[in-house]
N, C-alpha and C positions, 0 to 999 in steps of 0.2 A: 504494500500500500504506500500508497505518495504521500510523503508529510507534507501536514495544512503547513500554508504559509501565508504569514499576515503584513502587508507591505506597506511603510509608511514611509512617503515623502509627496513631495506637494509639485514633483516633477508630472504631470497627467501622461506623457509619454514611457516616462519608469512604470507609475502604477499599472498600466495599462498591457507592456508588454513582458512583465515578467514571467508571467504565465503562459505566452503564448514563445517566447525563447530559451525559455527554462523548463521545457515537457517532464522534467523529474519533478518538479512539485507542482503542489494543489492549492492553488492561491483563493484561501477563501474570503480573504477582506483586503479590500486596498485604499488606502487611505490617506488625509491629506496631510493628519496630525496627530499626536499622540493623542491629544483628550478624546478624540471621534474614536480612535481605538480605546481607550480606560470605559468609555462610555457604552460602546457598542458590545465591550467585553467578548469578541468570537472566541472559540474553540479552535487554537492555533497551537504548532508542536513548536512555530518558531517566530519570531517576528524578524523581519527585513528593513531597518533601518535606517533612513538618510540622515547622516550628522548634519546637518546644515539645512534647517528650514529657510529658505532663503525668501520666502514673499514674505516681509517682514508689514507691508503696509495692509495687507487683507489679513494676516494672522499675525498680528502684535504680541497677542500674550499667548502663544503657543511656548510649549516646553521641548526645546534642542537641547542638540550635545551631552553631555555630561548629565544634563538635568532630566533630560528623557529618556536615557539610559537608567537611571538608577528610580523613576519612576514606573517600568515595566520589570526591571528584574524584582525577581520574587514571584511575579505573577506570569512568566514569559519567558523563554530563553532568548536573546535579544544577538542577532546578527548585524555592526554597524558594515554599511554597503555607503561607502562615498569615495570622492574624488579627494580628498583629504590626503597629507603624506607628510604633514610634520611631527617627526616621529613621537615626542612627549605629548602631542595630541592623539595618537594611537596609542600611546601607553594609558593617557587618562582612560580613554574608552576602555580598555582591560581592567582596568584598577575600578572604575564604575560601576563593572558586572558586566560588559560583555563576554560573551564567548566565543564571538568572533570577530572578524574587521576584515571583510573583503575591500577591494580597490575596486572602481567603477572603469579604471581601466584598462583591467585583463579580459580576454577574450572570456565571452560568455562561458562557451561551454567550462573552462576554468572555471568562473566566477561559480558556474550551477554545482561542482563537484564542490568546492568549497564550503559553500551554504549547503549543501544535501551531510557535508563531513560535522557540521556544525548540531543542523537540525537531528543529526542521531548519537549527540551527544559527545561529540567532538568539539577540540579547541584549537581553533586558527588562530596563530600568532604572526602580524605579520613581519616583512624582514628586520625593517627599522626596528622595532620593538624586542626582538630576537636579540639585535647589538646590544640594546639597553639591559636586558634580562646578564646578558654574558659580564657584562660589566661588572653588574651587581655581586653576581655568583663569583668573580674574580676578588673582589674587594671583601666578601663574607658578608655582605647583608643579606644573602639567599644561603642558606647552610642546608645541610644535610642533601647532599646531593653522591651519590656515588663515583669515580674516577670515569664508571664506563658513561656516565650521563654528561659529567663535563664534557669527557671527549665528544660525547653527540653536538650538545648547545656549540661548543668552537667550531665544530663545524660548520652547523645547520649557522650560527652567526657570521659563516664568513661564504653561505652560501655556495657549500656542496650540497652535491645529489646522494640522494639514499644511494645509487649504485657507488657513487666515489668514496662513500666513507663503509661501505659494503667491506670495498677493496679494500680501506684501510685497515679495516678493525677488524677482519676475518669472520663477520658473520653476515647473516642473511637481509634483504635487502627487508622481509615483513618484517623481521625482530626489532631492526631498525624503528619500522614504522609503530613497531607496538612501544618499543621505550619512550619515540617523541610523545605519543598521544599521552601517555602517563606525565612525562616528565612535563608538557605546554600545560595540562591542568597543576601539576603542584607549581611551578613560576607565576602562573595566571593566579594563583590562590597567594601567592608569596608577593607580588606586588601591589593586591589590594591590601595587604594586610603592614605595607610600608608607610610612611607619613612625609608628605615634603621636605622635611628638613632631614632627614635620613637621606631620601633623593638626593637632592640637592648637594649634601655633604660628600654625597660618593661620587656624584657625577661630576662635580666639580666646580655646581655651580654656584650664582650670589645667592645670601638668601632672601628669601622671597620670590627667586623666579617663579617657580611650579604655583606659589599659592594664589594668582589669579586662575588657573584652571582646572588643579588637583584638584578629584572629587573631594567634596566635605570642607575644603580649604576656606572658602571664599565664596558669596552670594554673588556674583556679577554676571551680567547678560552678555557680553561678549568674551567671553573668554576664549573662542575659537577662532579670533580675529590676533590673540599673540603671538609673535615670533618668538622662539627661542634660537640664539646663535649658536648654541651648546653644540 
């Protein structure tokens, strides 16, 4: 059976064809905004999220980014899908409650195996976020990680293929696949459970950078308009 999938963003061309370019799922609500989805409550395995409500003049007090993410988890497994790529802004999304963060610029069928790895309880990390993870686990603010599991993250952070680190590390290319999926849920769980100035201290950076857009940090409406130089 196709997993429901519940699509929110205020692009009418997104809502419209995701169902009909993504034939793995079952797009049973599509919608412009989170409250229309809190509201409408469907029976969904996953929601399809645009970080960026961007018609800000017809939906003013609509809930994005960060704040719409942590308003559906708990009730939703929440996949964000945007054009977004700055990495501490992919990181807040994981740190928020996503479980995943596809790019709206990989080729569909990509994008649909992603979201389908998500919707059954898979976690997608994307690249950027992967370097951030590594770091962390370098400096010991992510512990308890085994030798064979570093050697995965260095990897997977400098962007090998399951076959090349297959080659490297004399096992199989699924075992592989089964350590990431273990090991992207305990980091995904290891960075919500960090605090900006933790970040900040390891990554290098001032303080206060993260606390405009780290979840919990900070009340502000744009936060997904900061640059970080990091």
């Amino acid at each position: 059976m196709r997993p429901r999938l519940a699509v929110v963003d205020d692009a009418s061309l997104i809502r419209e064809s995701v169902g009909l370019l993504m034939p793995g799922l079952e797009v049973v609500a599509a919608l412009a905004n989170v409250e229309e989805l809190l509201r409408l409550a469907p029976e969904a395995d996953l929601v399809l999220l645009d970080l960026h409500l961007a018609n800000l003049e017809q939906q003013p007090d609509v809930r994005q980014g960060v704040a719409a993410i942590r308003a559906l988890t708990g009730r939703y497994r929440v996949c964000v899908y945007s054009q977004e790529e700055r990495r501490f802004v992919l990181a807040a999304c994981i740190a928020a409650g996503a479980a995943g963060v596809v790019s709206k610029a990989l080729p569909t069928a990509r994008a649909e195996q992603l979201i389908l790895e998500v919707a059954a309880g898979g976690t997608v990390v994307p690249q950027p976020v992967i370097g951030i993870l590594e770091v962390l686990v370098r400096r010991n603010c992510i512990t308890l990680l085994s030798e064979r599991q570093r050697q995965l993250l260095h990897g997977r952070a400098r962007g090998l293929t399951y076959a090349q680190l297959a080659k490297d590390l004399y096992v199989s290319e699924s075992t592989l696949r089964g350590y990431w999926l273990d090991l992207s849920r305990s980091l995904s769980d290891s960075l919500r459970a960090l605090t900006p100035s933790e970040l900040e201290h390891a990554l290098g950076l001032a303080p206060g950078d993260l606390l405009e857009f780290w979840p919990g940090a900070a009340q502000v409406t744009d936060w997904w308009r900061l640059d970080s130089g990091a």
